[in-house]
PDB file of N, CA, C and O in Angstrom:
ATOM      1  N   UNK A   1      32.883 -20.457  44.022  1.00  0.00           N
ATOM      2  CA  UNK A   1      32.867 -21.127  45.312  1.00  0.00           C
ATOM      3  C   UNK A   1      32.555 -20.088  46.397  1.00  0.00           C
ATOM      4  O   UNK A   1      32.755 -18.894  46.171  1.00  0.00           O
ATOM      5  N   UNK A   2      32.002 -20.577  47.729  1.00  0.00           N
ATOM      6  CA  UNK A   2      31.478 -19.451  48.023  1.00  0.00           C
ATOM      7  C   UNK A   2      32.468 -19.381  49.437  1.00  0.00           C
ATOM      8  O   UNK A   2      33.264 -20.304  49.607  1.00  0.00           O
ATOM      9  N   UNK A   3      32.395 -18.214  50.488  1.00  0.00           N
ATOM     10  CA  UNK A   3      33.634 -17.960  51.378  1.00  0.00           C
ATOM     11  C   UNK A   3      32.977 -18.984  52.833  1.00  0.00           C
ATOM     12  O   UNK A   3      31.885 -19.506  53.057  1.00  0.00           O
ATOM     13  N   UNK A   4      34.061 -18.924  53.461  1.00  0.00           N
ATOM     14  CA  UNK A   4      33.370 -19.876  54.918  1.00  0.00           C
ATOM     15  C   UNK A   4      32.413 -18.689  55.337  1.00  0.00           C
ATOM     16  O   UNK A   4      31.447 -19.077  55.994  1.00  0.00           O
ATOM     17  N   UNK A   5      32.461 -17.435  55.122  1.00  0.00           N
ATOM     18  CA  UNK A   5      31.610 -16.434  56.477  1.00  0.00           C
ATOM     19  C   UNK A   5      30.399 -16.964  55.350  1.00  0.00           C
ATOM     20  O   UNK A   5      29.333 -17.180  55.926  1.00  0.00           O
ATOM     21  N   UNK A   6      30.372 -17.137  54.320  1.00  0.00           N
ATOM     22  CA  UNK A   6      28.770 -17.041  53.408  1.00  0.00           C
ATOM     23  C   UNK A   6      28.528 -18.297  54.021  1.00  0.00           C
ATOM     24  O   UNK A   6      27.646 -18.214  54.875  1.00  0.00           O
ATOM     25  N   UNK A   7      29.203 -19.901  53.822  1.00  0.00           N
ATOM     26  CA  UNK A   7      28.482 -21.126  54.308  1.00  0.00           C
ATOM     27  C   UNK A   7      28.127 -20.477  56.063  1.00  0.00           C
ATOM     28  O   UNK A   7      27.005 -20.090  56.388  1.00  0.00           O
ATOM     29  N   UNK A   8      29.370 -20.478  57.043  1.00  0.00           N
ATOM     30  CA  UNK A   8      28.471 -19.864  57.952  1.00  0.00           C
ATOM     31  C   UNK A   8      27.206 -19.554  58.088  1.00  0.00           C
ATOM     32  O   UNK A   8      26.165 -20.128  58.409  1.00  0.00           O
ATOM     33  N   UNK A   9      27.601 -18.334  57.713  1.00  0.00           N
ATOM     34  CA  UNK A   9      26.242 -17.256  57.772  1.00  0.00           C
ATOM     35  C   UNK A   9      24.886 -18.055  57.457  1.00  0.00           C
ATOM     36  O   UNK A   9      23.952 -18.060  58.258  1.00  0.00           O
ATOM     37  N   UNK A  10      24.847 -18.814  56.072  1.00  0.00           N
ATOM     38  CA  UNK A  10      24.100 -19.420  55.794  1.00  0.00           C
ATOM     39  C   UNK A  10      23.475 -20.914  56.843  1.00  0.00           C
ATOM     40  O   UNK A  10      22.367 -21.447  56.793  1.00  0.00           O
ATOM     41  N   UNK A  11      24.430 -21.191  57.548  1.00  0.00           N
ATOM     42  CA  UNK A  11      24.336 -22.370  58.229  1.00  0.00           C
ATOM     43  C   UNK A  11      23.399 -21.889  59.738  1.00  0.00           C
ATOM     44  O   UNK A  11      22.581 -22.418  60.490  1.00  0.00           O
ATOM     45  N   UNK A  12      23.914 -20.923  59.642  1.00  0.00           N
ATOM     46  CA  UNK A  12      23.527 -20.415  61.014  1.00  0.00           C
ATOM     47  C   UNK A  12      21.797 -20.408  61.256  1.00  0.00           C
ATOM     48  O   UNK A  12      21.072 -21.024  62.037  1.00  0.00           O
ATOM     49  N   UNK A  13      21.461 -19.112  59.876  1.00  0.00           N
ATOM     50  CA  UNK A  13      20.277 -18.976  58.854  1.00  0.00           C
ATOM     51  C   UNK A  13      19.363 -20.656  59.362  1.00  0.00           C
ATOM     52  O   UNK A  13      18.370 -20.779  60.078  1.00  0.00           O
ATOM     53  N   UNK A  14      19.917 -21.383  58.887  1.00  0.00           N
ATOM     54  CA  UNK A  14      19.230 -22.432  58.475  1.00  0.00           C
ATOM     55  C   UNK A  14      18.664 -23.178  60.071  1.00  0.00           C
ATOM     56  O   UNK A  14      17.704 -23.941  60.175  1.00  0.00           O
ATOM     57  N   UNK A  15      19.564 -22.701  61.211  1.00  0.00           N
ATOM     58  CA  UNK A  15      19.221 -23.597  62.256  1.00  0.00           C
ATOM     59  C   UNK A  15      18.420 -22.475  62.828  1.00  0.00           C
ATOM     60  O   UNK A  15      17.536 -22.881  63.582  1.00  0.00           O
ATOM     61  N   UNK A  16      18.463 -21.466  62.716  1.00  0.00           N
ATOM     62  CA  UNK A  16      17.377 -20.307  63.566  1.00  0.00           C
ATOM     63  C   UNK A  16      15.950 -20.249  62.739  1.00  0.00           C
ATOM     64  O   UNK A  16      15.297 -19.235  62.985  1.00  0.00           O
ATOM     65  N   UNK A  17      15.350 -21.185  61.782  1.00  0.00           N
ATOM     66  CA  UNK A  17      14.822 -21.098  60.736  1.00  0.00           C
ATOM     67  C   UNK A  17      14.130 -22.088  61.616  1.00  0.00           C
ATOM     68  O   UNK A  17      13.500 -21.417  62.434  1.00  0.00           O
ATOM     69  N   UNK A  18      13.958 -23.257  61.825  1.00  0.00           N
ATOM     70  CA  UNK A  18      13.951 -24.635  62.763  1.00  0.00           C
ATOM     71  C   UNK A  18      14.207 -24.647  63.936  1.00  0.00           C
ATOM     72  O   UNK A  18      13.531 -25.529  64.466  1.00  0.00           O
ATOM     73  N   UNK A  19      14.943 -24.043  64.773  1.00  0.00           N
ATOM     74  CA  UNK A  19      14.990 -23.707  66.206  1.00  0.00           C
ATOM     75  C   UNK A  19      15.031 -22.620  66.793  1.00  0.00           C
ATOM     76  O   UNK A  19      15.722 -21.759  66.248  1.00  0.00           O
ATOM     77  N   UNK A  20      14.285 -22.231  68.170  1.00  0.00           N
ATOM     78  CA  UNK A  20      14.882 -20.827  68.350  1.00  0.00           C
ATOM     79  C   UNK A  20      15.898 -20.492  69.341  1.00  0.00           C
ATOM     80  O   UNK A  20      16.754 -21.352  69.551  1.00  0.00           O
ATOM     81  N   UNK A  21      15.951 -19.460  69.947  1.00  0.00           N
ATOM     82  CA  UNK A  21      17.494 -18.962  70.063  1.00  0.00           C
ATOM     83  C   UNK A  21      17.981 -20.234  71.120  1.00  0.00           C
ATOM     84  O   UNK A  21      18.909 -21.013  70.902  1.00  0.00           O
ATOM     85  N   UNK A  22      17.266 -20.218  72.082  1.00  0.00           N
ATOM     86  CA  UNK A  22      17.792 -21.581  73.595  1.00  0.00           C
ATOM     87  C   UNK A  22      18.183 -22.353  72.578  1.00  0.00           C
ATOM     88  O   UNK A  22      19.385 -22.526  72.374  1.00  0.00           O
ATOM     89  N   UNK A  23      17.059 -23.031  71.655  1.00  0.00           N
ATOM     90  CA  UNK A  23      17.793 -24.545  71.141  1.00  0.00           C
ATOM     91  C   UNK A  23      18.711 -24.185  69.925  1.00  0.00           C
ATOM     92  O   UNK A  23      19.263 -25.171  69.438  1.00  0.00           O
ATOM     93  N   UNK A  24      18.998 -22.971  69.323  1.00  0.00           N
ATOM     94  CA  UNK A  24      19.635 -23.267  68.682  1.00  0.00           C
ATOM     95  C   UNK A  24      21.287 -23.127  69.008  1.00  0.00           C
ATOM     96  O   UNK A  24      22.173 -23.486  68.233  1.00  0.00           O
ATOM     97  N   UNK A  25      21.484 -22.536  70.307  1.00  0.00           N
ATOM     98  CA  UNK A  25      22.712 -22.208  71.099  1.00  0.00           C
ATOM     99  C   UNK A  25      22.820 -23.398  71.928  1.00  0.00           C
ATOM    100  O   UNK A  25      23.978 -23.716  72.199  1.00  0.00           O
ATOM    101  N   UNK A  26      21.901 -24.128  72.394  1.00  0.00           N
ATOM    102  CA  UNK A  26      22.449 -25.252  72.820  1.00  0.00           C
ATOM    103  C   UNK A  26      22.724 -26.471  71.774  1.00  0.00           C
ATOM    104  O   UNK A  26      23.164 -27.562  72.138  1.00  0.00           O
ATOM    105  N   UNK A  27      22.445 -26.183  70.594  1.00  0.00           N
ATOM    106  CA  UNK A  27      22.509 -27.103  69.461  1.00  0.00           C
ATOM    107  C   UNK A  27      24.009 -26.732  69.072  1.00  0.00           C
ATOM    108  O   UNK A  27      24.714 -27.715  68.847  1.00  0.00           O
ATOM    109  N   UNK A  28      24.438 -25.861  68.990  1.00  0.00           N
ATOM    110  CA  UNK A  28      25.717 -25.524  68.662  1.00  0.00           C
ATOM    111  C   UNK A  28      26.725 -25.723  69.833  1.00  0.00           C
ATOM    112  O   UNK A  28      27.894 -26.038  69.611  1.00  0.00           O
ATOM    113  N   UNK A  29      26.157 -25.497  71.285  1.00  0.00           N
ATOM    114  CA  UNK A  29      27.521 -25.839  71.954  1.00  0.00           C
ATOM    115  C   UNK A  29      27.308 -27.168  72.293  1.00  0.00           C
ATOM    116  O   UNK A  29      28.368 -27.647  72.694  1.00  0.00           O
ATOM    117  N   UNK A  30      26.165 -28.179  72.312  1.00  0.00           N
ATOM    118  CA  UNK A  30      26.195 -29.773  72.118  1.00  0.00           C
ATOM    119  C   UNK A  30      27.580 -29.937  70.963  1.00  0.00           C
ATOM    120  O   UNK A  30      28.649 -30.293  71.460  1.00  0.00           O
ATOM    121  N   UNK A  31      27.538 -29.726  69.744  1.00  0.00           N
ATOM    122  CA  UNK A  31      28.254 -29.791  68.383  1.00  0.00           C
ATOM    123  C   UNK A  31      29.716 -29.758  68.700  1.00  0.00           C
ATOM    124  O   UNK A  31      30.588 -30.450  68.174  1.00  0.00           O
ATOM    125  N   UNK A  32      29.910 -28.541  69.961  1.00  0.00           N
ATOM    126  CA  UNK A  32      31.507 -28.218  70.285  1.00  0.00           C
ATOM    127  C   UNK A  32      31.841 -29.128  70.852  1.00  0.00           C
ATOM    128  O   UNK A  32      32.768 -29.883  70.559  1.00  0.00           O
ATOM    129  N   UNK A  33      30.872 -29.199  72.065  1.00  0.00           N
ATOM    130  CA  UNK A  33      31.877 -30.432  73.288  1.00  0.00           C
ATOM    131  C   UNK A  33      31.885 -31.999  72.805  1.00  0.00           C
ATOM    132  O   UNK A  33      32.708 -32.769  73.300  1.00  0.00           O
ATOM    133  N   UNK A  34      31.013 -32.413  71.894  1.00  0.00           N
ATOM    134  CA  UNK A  34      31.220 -33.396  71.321  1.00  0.00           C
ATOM    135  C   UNK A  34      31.967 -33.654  70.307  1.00  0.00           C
ATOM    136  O   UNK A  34      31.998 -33.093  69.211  1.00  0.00           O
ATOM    137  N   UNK A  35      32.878 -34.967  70.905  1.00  0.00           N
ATOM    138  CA  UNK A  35      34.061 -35.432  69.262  1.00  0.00           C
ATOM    139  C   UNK A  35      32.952 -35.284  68.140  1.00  0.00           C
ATOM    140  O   UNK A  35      32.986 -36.292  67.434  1.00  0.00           O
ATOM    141  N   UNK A  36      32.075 -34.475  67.763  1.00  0.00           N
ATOM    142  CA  UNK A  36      31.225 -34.985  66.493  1.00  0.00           C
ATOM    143  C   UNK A  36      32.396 -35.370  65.348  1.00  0.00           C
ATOM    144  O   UNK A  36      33.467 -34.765  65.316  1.00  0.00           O
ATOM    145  N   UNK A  37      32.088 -36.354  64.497  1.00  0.00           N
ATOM    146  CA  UNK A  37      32.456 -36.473  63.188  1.00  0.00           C
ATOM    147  C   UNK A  37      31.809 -36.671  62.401  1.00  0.00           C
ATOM    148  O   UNK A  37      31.423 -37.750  61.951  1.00  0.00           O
ATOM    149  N   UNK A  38      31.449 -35.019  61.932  1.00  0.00           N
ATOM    150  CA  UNK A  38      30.348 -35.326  60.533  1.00  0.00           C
ATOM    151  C   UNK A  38      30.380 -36.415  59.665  1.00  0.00           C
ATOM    152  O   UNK A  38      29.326 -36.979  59.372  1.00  0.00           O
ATOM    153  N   UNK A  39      31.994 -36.975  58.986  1.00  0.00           N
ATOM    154  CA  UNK A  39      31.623 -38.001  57.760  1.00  0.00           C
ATOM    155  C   UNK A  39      31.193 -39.198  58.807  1.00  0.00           C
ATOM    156  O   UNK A  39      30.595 -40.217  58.463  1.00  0.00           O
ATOM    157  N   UNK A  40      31.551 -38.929  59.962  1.00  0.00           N
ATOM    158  CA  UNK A  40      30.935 -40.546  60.023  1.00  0.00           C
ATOM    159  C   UNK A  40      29.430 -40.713  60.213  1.00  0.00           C
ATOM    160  O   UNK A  40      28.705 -41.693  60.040  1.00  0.00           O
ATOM    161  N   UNK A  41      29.100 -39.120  60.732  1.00  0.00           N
ATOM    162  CA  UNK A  41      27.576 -39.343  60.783  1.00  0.00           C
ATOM    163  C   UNK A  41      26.863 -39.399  59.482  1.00  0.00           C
ATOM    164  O   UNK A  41      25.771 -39.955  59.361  1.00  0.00           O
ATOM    165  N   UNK A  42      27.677 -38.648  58.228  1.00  0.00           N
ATOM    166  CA  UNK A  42      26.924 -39.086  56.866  1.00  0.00           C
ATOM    167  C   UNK A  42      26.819 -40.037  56.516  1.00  0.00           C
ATOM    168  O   UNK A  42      25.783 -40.294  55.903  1.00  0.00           O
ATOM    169  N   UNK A  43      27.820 -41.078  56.708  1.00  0.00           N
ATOM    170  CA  UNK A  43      27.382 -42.568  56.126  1.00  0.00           C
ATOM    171  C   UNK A  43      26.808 -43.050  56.498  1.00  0.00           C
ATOM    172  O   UNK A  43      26.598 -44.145  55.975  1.00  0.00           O
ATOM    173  N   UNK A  44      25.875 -42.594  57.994  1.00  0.00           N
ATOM    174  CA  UNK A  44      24.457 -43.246  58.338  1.00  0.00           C
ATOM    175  C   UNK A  44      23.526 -43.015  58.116  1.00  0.00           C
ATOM    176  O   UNK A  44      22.513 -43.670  58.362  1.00  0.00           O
ATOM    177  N   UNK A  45      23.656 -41.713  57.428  1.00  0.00           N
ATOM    178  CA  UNK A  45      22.414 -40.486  57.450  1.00  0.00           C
ATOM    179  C   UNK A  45      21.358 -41.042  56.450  1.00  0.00           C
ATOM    180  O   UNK A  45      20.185 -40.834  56.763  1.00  0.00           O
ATOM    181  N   UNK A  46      21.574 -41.648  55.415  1.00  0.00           N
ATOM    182  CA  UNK A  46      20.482 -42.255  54.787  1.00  0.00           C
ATOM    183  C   UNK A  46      20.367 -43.768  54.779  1.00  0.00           C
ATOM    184  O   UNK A  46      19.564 -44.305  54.016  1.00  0.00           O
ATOM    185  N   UNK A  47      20.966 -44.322  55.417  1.00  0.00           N
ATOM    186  CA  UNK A  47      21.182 -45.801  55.625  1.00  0.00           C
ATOM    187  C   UNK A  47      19.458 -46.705  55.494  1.00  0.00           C
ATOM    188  O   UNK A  47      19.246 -47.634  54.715  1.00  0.00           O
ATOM    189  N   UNK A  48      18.656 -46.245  56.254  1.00  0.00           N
ATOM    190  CA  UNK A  48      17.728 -46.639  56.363  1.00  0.00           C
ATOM    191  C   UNK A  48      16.488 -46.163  55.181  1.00  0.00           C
ATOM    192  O   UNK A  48      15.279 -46.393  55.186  1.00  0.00           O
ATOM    193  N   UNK A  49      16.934 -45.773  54.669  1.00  0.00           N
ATOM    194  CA  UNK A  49      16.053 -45.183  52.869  1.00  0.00           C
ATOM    195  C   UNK A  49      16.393 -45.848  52.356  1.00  0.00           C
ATOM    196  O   UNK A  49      17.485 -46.302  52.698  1.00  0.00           O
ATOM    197  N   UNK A  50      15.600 -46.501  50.946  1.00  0.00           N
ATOM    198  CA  UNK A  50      16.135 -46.869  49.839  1.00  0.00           C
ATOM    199  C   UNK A  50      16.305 -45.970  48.712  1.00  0.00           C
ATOM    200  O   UNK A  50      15.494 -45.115  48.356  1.00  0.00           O
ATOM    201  N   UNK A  51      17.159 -46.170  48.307  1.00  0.00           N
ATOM    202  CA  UNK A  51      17.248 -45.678  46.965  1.00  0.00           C
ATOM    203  C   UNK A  51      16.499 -45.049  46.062  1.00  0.00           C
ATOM    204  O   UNK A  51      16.902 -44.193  45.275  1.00  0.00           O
ATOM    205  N   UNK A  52      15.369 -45.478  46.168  1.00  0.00           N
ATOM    206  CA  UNK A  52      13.997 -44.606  45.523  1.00  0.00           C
ATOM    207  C   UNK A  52      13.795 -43.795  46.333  1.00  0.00           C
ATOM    208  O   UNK A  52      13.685 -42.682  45.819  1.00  0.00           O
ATOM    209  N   UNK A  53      13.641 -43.804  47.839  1.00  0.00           N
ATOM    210  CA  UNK A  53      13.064 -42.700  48.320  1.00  0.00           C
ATOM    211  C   UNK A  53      13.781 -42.072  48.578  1.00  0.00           C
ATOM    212  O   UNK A  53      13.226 -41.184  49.224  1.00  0.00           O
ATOM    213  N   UNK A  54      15.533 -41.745  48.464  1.00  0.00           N
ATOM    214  CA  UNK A  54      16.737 -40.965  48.575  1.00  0.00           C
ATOM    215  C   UNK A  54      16.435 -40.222  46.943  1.00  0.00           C
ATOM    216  O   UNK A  54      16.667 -39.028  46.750  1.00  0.00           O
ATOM    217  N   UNK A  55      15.918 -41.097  45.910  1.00  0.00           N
ATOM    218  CA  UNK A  55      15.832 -39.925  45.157  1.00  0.00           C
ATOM    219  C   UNK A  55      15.027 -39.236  44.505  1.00  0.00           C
ATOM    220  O   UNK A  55      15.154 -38.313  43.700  1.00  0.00           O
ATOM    221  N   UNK A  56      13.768 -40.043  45.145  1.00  0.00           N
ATOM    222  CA  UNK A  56      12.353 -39.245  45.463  1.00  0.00           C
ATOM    223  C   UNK A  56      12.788 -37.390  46.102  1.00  0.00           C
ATOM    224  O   UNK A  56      12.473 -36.293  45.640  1.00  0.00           O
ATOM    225  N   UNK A  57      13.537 -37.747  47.205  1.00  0.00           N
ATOM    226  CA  UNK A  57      13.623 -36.691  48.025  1.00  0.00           C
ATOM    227  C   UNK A  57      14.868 -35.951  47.632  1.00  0.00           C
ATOM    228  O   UNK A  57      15.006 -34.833  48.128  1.00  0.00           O
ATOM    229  N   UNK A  58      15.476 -36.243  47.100  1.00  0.00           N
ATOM    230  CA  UNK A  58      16.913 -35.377  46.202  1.00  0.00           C
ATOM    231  C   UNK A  58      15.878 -34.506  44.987  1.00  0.00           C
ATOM    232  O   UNK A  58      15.708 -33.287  45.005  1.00  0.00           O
ATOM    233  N   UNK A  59      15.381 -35.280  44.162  1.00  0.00           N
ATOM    234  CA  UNK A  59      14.453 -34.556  42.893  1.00  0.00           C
ATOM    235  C   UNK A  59      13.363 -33.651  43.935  1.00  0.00           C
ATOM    236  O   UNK A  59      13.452 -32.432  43.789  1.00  0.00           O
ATOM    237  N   UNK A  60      12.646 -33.996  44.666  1.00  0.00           N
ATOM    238  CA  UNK A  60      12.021 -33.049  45.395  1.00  0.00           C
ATOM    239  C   UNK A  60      12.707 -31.786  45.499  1.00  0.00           C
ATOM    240  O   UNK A  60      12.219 -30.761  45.022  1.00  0.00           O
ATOM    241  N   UNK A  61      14.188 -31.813  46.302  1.00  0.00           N
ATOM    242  CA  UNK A  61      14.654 -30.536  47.010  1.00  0.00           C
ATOM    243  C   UNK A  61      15.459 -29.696  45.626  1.00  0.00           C
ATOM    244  O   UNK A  61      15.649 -28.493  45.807  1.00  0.00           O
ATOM    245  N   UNK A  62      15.904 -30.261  44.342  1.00  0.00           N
ATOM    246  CA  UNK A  62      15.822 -29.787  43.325  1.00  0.00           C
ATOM    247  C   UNK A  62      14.835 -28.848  42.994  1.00  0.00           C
ATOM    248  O   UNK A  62      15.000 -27.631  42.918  1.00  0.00           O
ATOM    249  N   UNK A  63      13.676 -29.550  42.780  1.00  0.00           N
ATOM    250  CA  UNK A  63      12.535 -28.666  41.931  1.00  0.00           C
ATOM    251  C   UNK A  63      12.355 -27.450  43.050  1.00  0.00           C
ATOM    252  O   UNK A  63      12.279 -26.227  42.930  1.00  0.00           O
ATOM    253  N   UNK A  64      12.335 -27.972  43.717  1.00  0.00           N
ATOM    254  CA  UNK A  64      12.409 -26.674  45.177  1.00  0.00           C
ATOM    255  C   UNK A  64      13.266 -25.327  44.769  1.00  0.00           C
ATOM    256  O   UNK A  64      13.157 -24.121  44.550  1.00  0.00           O
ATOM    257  N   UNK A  65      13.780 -25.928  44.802  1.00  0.00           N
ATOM    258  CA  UNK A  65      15.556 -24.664  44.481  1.00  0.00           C
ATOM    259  C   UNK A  65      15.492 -24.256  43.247  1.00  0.00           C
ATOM    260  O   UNK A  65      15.783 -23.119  42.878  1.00  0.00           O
ATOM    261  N   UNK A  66      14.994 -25.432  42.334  1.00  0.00           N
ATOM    262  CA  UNK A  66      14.656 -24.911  41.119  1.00  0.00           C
ATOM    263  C   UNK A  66      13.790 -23.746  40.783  1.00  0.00           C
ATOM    264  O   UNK A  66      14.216 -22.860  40.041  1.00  0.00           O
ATOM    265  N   UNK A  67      12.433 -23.702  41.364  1.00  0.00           N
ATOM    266  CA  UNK A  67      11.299 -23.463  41.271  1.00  0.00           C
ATOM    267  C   UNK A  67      11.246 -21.798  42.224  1.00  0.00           C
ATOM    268  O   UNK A  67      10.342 -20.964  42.171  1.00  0.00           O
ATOM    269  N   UNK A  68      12.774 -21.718  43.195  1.00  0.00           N
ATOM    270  CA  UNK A  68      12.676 -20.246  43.257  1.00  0.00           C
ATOM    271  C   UNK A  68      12.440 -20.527  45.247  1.00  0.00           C
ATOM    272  O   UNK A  68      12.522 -19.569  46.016  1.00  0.00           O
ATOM    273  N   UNK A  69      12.186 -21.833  45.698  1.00  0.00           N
ATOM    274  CA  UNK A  69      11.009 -21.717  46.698  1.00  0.00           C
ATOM    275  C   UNK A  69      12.693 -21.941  48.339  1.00  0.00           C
ATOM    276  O   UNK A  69      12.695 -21.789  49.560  1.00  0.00           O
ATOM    277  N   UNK A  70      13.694 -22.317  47.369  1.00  0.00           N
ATOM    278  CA  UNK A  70      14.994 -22.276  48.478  1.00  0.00           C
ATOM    279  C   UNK A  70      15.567 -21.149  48.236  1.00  0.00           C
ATOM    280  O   UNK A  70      15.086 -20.368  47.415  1.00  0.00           O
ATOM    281  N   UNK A  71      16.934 -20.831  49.064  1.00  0.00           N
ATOM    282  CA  UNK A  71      17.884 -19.914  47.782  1.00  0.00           C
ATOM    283  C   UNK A  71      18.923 -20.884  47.615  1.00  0.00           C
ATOM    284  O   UNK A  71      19.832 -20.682  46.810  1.00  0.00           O
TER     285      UNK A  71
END
């Protein structure tokens, strides 16, 4: 299992990857001042996919990770 500083670290990684520094510091203090509640935002998060294309795109990000091309 891996430590919170590795998910961190890694999380962090992932939004400076996709945004740069302005949006990704205002992406994080949006995150603070808002009640966010992640589970509730997951049970929407694929709502509008079906099923095939949730695992169209699950087997996609597999072979990905598989294939060497994530870490």
């Amino acid at each position: 299992m891996r430590t919170d500083v590795e998910i961190k670290h890694d999380g962090y990684q992932a939004i400076f990857e996709k945004l740069d520094i302005v949006e990704a510091e205002k992406f994080i203090t949006l995150l603070r001042r808002d009640k966010f509640d992640y589970t509730k935002w997951r049970e929407h998060l694929f709502e509008s996919m079906s099923l095939e294309e949730l695992s169209i795109q699950a087997m996609n990000h597999w072979r990905k990770k598989k294939d060497g091309e994530m870490p």
